[in-house]
N, CA, C and O of each residue as an XYZ file, in Angstrom:
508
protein
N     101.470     97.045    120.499
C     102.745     97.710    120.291
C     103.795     96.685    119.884
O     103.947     95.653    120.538
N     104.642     97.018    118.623
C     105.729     96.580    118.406
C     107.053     96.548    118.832
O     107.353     97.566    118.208
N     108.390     96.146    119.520
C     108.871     96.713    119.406
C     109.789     95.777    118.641
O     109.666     94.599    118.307
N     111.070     96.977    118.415
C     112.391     95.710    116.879
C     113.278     95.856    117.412
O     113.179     96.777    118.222
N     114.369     95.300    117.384
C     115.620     95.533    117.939
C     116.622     94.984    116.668
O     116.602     93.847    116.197
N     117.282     95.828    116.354
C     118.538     95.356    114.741
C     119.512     95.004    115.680
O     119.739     95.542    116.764
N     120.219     93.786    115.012
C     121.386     93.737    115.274
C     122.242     92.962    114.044
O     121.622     92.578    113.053
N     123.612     92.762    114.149
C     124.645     92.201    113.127
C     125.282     93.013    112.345
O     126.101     92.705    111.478
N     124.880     94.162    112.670
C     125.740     95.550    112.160
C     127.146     95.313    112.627
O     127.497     94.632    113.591
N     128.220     96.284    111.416
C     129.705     96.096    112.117
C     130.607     96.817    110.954
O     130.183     97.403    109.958
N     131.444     96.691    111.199
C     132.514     96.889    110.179
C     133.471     95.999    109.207
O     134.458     95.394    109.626
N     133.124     96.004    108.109
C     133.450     95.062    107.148
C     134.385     95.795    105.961
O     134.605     97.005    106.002
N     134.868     95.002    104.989
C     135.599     95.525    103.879
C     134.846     95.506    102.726
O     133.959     94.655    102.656
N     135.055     96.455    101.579
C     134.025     96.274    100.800
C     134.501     94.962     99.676
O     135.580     94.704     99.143
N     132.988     94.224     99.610
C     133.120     92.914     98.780
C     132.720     91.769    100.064
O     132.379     90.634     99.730
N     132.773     92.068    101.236
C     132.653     91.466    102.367
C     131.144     91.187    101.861
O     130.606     91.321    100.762
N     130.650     90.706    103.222
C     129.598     90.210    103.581
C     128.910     91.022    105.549
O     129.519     91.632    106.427
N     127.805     90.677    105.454
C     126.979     91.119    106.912
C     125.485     90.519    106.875
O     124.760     90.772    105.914
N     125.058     89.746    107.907
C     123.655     89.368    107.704
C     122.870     90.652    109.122
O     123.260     90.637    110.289
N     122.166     91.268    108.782
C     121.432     91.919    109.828
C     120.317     91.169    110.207
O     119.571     90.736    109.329
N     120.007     90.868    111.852
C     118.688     90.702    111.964
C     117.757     91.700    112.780
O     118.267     92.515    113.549
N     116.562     91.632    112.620
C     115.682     92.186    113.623
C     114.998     91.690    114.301
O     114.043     91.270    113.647
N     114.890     91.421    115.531
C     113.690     90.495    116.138
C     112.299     91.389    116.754
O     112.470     92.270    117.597
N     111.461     91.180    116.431
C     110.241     91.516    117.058
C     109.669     91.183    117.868
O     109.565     89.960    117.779
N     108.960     91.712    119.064
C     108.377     91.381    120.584
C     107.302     92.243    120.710
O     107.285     93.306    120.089
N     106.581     91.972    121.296
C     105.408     92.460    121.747
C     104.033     91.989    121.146
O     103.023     91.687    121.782
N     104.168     91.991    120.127
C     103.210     90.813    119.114
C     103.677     90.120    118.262
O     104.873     89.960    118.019
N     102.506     89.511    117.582
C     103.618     88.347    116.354
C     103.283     89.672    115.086
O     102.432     90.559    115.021
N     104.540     89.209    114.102
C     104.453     90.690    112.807
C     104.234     88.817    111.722
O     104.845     88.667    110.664
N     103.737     88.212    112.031
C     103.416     87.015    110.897
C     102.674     88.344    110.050
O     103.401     88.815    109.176
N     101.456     88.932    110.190
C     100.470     89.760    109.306
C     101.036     90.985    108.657
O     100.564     91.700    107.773
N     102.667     91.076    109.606
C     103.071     92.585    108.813
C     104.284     92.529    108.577
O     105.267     91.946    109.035
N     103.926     93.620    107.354
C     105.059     93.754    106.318
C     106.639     94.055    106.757
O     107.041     95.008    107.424
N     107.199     93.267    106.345
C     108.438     94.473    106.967
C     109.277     94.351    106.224
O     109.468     93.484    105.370
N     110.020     95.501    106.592
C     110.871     96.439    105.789
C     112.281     96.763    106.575
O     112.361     96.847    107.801
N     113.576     96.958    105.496
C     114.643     97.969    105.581
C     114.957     98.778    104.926
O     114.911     98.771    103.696
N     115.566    100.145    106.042
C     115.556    101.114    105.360
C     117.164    101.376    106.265
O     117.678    100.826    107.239
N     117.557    102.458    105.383
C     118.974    103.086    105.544
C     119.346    104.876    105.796
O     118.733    105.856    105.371
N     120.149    104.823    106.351
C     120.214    106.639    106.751
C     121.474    106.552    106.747
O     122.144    105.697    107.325
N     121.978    107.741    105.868
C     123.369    108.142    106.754
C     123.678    109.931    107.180
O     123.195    110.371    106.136
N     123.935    110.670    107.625
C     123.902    111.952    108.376
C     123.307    113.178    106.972
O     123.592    113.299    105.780
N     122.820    113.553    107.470
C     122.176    114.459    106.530
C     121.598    114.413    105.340
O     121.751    114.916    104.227
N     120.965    113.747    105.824
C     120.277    112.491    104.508
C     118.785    111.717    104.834
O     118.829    111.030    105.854
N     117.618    111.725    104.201
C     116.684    111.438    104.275
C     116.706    109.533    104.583
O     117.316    108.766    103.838
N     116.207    109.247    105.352
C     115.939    107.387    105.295
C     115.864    106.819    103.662
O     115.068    107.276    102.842
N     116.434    106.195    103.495
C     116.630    105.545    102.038
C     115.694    104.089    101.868
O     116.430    103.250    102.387
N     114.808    103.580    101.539
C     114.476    102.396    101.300
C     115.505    101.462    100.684
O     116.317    101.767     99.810
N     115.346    100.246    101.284
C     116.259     99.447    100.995
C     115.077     98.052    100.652
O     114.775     97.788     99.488
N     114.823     97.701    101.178
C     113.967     96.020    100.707
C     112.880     95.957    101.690
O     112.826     96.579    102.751
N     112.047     95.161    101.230
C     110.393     95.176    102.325
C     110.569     93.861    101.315
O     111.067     93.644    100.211
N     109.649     92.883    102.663
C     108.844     92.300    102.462
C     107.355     91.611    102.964
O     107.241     91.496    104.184
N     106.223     91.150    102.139
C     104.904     91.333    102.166
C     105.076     90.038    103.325
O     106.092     89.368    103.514
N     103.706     89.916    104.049
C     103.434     89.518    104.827
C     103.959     87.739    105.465
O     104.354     87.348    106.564
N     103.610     86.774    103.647
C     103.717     85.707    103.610
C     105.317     85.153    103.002
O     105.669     83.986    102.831
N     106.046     86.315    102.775
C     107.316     86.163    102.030
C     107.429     85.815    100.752
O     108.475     85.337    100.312
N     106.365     86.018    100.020
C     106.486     85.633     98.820
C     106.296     87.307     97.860
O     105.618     87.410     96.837
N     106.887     88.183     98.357
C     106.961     89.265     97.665
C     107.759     89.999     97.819
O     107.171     90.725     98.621
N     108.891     90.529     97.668
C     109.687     91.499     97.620
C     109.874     92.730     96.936
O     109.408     92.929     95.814
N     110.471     93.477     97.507
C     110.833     95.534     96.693
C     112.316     95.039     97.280
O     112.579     94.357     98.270
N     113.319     95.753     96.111
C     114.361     95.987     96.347
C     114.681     97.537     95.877
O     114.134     98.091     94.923
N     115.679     98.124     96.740
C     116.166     99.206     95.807
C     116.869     99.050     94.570
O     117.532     98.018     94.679
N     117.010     99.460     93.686
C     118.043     99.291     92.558
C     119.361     99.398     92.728
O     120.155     99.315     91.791
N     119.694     99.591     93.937
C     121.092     99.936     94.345
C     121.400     98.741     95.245
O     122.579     98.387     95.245
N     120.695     98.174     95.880
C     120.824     96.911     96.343
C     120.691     95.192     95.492
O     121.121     94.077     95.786
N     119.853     95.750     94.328
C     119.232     94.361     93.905
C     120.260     93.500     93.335
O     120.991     94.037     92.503
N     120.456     92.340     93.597
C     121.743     90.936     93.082
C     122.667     91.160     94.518
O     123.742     90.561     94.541
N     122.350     91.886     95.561
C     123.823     91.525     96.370
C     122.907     91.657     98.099
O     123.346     91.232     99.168
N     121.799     92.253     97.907
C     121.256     92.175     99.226
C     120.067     90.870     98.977
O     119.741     90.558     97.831
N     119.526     90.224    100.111
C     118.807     89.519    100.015
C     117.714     89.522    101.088
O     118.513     89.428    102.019
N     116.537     89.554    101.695
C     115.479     89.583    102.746
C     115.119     88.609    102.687
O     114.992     88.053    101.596
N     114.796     87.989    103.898
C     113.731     86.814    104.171
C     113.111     87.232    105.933
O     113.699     87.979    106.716
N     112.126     86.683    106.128
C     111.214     86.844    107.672
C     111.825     84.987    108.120
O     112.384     84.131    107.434
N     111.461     85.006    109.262
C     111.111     83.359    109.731
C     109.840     83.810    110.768
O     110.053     84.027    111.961
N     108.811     83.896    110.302
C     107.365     84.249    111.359
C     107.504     83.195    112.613
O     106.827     83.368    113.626
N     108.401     82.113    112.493
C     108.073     80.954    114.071
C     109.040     81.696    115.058
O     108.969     81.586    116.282
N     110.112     82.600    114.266
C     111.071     83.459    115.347
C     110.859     85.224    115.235
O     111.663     86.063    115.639
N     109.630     85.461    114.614
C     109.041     86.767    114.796
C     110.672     87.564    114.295
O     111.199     88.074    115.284
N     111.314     87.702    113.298
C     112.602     88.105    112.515
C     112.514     88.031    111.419
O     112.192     87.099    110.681
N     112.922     89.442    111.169
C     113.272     89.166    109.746
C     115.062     89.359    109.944
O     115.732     89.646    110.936
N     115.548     88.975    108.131
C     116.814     88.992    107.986
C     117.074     89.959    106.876
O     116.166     90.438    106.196
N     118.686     90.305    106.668
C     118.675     90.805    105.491
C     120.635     90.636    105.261
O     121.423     91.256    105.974
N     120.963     89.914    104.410
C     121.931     89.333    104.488
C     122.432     90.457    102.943
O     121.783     90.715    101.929
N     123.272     90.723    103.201
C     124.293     91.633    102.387
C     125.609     91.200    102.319
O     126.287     90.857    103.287
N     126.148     91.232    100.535
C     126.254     90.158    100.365
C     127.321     91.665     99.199
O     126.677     92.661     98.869
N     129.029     91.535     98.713
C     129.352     92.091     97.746
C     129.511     93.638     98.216
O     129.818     94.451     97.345
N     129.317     94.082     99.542
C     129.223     95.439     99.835
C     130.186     96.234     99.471
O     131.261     95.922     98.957
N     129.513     97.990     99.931
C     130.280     98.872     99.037
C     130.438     99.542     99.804
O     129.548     99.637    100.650
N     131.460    100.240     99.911
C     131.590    101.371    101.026
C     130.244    103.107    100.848
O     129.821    103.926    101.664
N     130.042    102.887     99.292
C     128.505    103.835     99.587
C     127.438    102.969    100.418
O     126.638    103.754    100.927
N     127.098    101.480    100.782
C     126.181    101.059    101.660
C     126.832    101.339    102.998
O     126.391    100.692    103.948
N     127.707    102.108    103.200
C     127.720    102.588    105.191
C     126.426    103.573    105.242
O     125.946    104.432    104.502
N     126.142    103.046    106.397
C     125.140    103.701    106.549
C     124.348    102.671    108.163
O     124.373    101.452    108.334
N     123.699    103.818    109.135
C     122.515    103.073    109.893
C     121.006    102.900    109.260
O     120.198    103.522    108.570
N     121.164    101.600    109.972
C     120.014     99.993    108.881
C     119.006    100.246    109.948
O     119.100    100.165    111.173
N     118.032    100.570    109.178
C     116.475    100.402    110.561
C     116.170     98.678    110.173
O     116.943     97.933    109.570
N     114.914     98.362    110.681
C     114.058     97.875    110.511
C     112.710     98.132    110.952
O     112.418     98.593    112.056
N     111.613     97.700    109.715
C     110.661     98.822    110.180
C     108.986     97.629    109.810
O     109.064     96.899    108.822
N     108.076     97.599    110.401
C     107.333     97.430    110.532
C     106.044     97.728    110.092
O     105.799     98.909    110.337
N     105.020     97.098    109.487
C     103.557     97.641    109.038
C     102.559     96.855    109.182
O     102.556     95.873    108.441
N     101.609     96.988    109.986
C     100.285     95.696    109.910
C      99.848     96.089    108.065
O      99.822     97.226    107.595
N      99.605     95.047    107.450
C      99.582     95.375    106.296
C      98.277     93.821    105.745
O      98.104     92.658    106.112
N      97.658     94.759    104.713
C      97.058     93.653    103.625
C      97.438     92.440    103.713
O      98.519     92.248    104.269
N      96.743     91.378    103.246
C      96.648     89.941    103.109
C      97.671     89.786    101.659
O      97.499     88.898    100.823
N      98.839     90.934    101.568
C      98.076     91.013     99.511
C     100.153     90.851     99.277
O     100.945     90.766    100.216
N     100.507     90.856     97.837
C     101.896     90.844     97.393
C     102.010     92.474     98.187
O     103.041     92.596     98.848
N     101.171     93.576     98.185
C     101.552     94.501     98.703
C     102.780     94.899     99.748
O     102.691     94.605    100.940
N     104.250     95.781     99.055
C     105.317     96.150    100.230
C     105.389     97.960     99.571
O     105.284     98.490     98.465
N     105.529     98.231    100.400
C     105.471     99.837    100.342
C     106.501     99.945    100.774
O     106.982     99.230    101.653
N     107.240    101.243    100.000
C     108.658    101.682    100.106
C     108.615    103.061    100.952
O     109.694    103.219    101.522
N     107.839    103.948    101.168
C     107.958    104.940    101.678
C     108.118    104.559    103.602
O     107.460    103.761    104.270
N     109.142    105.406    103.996
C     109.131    105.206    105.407
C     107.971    105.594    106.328
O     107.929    105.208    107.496
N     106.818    106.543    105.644
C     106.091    107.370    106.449
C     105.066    105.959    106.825
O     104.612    105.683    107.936
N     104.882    105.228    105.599
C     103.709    104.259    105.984
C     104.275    102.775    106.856
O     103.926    101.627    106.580
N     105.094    103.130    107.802
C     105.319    102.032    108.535
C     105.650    102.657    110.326
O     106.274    103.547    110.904
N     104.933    101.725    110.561
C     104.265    102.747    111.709
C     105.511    102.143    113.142
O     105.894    102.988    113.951
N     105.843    101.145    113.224
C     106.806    100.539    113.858
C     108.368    100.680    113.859
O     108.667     99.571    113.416
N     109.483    101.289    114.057
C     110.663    101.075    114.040
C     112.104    100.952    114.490
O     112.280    102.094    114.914
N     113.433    100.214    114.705
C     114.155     99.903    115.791
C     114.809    100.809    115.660
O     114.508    101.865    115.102
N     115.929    100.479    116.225
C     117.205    101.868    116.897
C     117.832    101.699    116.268
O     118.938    102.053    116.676
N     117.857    101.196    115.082
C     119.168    101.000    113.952
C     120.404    100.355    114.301
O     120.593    100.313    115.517
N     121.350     99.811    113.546
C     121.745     99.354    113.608
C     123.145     99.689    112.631
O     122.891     99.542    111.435
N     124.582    100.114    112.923
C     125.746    100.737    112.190
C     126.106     99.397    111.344
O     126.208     98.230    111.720
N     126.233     99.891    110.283
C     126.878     98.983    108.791
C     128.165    100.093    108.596
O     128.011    101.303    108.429
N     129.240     99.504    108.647
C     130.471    100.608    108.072
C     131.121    100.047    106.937
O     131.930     99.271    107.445
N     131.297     99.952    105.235
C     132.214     99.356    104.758
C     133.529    100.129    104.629
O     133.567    101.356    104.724
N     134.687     99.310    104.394
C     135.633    100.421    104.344
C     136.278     99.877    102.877
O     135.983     98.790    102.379
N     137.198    100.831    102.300
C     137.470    100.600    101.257
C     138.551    100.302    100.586
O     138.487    100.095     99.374
């Protein structure tokens, strides 16, 4: 069992900046993929960025790509995701989400195939 915990969520201005992290416990996620994803009220989870196991692969959304950035550190079982230029359409609660996954560049964007995920975490920009 995994579990994640987000934090670095807050309220910022848009053009600001926010680094989110997630830390993982219960096992090491060195082998799995992970991912962020986004929600805001009446609204399906949005993919936001994954990355593959060894960090050498990334998915971005197109709505994020040039201003969000992901990286893991596997020796502190975390990933990051540093946002960077924000907009008041990125308010929204930030999961982080989890997948034992392939040896492979493989990151999957759909939320259904990640079997792990935290309590989110509030991003507010204002405008």
């Amino acid at each position: 069992q995994v579990q994640l915990v987000e934090s670095g969520g807050g309220l910022v201005q848009a053009g600001g900046s926010l680094r989110l992290s997630c830390a993982a416990s219960g096992r090491t996620v060195s082998s799995y993929i992970l991912g962020w994803f986004r929600q805001t009220p009446g609204k399906e989870r949005e993919f936001v960025v994954a990355i593959n196991w060894r960090g050498d692969s990334t998915s971005y959304a197109d709505s994020v790509k040039g201003r969000f950035t992901i990286s893991r550190d596997n020796a502190k079982n975390t990933v990051y995701l540093q946002m960077n230029i924000l907009k008041p359409e990125d308010t929204a609660a930030y999961y982080c989400a989890a997948q034992l996954g392939p040896s492979t560049s493989y990151v999957p964007k759909q939320p259904s195939l990640y079997r792990y995920w935290g309590q989110g975490t509030q991003v507010t920009v204002s405008s």
